[in-house]
C-alpha distance (Angstrom), angle and dihedral (degrees) to the residues before:
residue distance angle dihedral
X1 . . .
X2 3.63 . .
X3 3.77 95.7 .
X4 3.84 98.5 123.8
X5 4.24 93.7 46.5
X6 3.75 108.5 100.6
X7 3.69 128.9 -163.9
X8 3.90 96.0 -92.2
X9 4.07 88.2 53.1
X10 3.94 86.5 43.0
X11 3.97 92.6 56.9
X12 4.33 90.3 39.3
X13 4.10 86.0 66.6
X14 3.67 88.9 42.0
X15 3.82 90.0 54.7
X16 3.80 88.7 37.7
X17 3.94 91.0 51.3
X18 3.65 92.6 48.5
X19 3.70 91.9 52.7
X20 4.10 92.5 43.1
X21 3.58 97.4 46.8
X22 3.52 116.7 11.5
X23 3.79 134.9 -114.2
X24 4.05 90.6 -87.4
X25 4.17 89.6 57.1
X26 3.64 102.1 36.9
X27 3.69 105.5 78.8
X28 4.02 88.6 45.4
X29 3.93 91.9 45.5
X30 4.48 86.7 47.6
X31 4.08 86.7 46.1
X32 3.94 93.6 50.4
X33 4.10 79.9 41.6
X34 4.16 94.9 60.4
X35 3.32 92.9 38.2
X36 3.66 101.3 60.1
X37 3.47 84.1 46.6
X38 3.21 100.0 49.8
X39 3.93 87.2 44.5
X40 3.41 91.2 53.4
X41 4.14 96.2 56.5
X42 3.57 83.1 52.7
X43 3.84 89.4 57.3
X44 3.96 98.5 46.1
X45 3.78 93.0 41.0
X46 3.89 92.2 46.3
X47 3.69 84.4 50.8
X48 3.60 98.6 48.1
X49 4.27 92.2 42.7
X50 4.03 78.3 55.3
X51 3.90 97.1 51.2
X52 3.93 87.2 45.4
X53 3.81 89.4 50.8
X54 3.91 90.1 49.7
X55 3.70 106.1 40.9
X56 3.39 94.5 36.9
X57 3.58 115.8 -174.3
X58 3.87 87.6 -2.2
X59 3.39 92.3 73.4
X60 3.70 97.0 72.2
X61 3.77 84.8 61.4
X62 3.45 99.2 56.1
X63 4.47 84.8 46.6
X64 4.13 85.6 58.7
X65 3.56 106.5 77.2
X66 4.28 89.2 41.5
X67 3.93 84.3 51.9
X68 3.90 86.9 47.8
X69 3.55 96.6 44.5
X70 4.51 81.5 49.7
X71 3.57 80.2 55.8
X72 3.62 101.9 57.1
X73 3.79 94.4 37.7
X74 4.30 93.5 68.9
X75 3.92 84.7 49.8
X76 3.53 126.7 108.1
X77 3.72 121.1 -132.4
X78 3.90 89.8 -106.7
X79 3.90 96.3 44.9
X80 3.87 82.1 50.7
X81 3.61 100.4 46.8
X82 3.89 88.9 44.0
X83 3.86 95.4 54.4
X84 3.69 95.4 35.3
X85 3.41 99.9 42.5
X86 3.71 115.4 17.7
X87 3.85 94.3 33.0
X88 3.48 94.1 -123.8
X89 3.87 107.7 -46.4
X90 3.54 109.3 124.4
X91 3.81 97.1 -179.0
X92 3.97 85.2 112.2
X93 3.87 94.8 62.7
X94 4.34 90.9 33.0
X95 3.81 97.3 43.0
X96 3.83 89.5 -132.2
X97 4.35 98.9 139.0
X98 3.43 93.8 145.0
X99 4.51 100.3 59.3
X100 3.75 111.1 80.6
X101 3.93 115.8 -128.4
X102 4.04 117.9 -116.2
X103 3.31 111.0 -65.0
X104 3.41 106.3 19.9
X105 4.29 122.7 110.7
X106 3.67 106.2 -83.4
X107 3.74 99.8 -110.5
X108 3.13 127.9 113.1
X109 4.13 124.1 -106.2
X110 3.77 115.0 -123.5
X111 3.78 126.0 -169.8
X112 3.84 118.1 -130.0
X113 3.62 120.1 -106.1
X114 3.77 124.0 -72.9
X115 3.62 112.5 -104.5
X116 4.05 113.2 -128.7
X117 3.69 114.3 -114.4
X118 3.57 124.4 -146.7
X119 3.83 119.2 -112.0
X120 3.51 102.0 -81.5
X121 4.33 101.5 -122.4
X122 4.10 111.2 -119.6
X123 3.38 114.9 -99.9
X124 4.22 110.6 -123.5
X125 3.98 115.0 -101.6
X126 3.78 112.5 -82.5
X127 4.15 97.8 28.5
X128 3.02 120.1 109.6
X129 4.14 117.4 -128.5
X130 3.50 121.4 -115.8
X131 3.57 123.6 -161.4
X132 3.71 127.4 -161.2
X133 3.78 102.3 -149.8
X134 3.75 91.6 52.7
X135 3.87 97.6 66.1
């Protein structure tokens, strides 16, 4: 919850509290603070135990798409894109055509000949080009 909140934050709402409240309420006002937290845990943990307890084993499939969505949230957009997309081969991203992927025979995969295309005629001054392959 407080993951992002550094020490120099940390001693700002110290200061802050001090200057709010007053050194005779602030230890009172951080002990009520804890212990709704710590109240609170209680409550979401309790609840959780009890969903366990009810589903029973079909609780761990409703947990599987949250720990696949976890998953998916430490990758980068190229470790997603490759798994997703590409089922694993990276040979787009590393340039590396030519090295067959496990499991495949061990020779290599060629591409076919180009085909030669004819000179492409000039288009007169003032047209604009229009090219086939683009659209």
């Amino acid at each position: 919850m407080f993951a992002n909140v550094g020490w120099g934050e940390m001693l700002i709402l110290v200061i802050a509290g001090l200057v709010i409240l007053g050194p005779e309420r602030l230890p009172g006002a951080i002990r009520w603070t804890t212990g709704a937290i710590r109240q609170a845990r209680d409550y979401v943990s309790g609840a959780t135990s009890q969903l366990r307890e009810d589903l029973g084993p079909e609780f761990d499939d409703l947990r599987q798409p949250l720990s696949e969505l976890n998953k998916l949230r430490g990758m980068t957009p190229r470790a997603a894109l490759t798994k997703h997309l590409l089922d694993g081969d990276d040979s787009i991203f590393t340039g590396k055509f030519d090295e067959p992927k496990n499991g495949q025979n061990d020779k290599p995969v060629s591409s076919p000949a180009p085909t030669p295309q004819p000179p492409a005629a000039e288009p007169a001054p003032g047209v604009t080009p229009f090219d086939t392959d683009a659209t």
